[in-house]
C-alpha positions as CSV (number, residue, x, y, z in Angstrom):
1,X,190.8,101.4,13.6
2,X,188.5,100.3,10.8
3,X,185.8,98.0,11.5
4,X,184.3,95.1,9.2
5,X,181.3,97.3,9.1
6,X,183.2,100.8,7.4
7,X,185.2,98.6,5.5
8,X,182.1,97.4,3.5
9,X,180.7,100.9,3.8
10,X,183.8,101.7,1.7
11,X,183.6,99.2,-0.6
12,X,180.3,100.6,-1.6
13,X,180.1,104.0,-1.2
14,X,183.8,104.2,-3.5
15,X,183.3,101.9,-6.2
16,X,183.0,104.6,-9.4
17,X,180.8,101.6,-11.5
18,X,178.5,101.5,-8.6
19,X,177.7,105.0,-8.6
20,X,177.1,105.6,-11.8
21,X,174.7,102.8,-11.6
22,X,173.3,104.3,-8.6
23,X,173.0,107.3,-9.4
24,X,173.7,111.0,-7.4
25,X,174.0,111.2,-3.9
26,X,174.2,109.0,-1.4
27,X,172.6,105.4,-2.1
28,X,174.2,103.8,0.5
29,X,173.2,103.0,3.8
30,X,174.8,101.4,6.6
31,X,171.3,101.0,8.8
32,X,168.1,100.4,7.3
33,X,167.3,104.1,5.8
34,X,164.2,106.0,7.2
35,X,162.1,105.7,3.6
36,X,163.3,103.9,0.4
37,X,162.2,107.2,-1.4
38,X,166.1,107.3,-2.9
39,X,165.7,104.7,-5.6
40,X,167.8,102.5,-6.4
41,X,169.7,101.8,-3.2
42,X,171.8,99.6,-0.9
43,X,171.3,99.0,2.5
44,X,173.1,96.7,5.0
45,X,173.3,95.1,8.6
46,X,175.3,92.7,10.6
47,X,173.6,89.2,10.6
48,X,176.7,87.7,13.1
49,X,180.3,88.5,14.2
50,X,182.2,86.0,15.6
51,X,186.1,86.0,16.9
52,X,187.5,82.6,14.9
53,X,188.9,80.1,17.4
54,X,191.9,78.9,15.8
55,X,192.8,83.0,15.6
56,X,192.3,85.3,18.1
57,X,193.8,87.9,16.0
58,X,190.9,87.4,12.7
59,X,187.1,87.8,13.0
60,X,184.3,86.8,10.4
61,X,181.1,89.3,10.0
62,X,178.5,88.0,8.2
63,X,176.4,91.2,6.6
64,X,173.1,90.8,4.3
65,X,173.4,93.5,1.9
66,X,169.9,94.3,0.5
67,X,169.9,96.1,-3.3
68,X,166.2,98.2,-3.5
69,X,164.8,99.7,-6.4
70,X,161.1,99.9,-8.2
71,X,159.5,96.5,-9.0
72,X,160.1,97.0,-13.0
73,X,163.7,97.7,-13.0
74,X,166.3,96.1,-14.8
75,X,169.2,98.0,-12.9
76,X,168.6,95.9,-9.9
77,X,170.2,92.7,-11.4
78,X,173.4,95.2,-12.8
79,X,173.9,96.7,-9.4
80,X,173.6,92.8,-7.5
81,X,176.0,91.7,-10.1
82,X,178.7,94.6,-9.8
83,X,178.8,94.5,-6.0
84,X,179.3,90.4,-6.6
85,X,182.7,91.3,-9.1
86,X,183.4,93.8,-6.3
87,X,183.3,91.9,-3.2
88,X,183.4,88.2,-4.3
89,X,186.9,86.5,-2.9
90,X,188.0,90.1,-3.2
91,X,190.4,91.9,-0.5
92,X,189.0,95.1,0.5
93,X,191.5,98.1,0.2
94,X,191.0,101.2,2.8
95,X,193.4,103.9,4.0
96,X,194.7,101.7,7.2
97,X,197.3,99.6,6.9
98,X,196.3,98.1,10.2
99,X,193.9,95.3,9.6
100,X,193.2,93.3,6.2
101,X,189.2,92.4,5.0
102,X,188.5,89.4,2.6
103,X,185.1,89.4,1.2
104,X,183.5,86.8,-0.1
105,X,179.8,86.3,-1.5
106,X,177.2,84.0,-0.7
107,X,173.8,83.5,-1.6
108,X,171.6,85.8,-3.4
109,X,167.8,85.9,-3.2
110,X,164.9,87.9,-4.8
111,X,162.4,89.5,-2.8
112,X,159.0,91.9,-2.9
113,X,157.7,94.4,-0.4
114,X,154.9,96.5,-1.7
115,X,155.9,98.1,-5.1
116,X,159.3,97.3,-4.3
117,X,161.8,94.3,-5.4
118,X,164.5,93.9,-3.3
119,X,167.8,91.2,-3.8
120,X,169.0,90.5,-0.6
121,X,173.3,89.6,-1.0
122,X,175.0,87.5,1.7
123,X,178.7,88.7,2.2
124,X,181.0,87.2,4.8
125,X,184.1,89.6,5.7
126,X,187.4,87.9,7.3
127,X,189.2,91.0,9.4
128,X,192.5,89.8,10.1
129,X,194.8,92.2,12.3
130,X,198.5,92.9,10.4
């Protein structure tokens, strides 16, 4: 079965918008990538998973989702701003029929590391088994 973790993967990795905005190749990255070298790019971890009390059946995953490109660029904001339309109060479609994902997005924030700017997306993902 699909996790919290591929479902986001999914998101990401399919959306044709993001792409394009991304550029060829793979620009996303569900573990902090080796070197930032492919610019721009998304990277993404678990922060916390927790099974919801009132349902044993539903889990919420919270996931910081980290948009990297060079300290100049513009494209940054477009790419935070698509994968907000994508994943804000959005349900997340995959293959399986087996479990259900509502995304929803939280804060964003604006970082620098070196020569790189980074905006850092919080993303809480309700998995609900059908």
């Amino acid at each position: 079965m699909i996790t919290a973790k591929e479902a986001l993967y999914y998101a990401l990795s399919q959306d044709e918008e993001l792409k394009t905005l991304l550029g060829k190749g793979n620009r996303v990255f569900s573990a902090w990538a080796d070197t930032l070298s492919v610019l721009p790019c998304i990277t993404f971890f678990v922060v916390s998973s927790n099974l919801e009390r009132a349902n044993i059946d539903r889990t919420t995953t919270l996931f910081q989702v980290d948009v990297w490109d060079k300290i100049n660029s513009e494209k940054i904001d477009e790419i935070a701003m698509r994968i907000q339309e994508l994943l804000h109060n959005q349900s997340i479609r995959t293959d399986t029929e087996l479990k259900s994902f509502l995304s929803i997005v939280g804060m964003m924030r604006e970082g620098f590391e070196g020569n790189l700017r980074r905006v850092s997306i919080d993303v809480t993902i309700h998995t609900l088994e059908v």
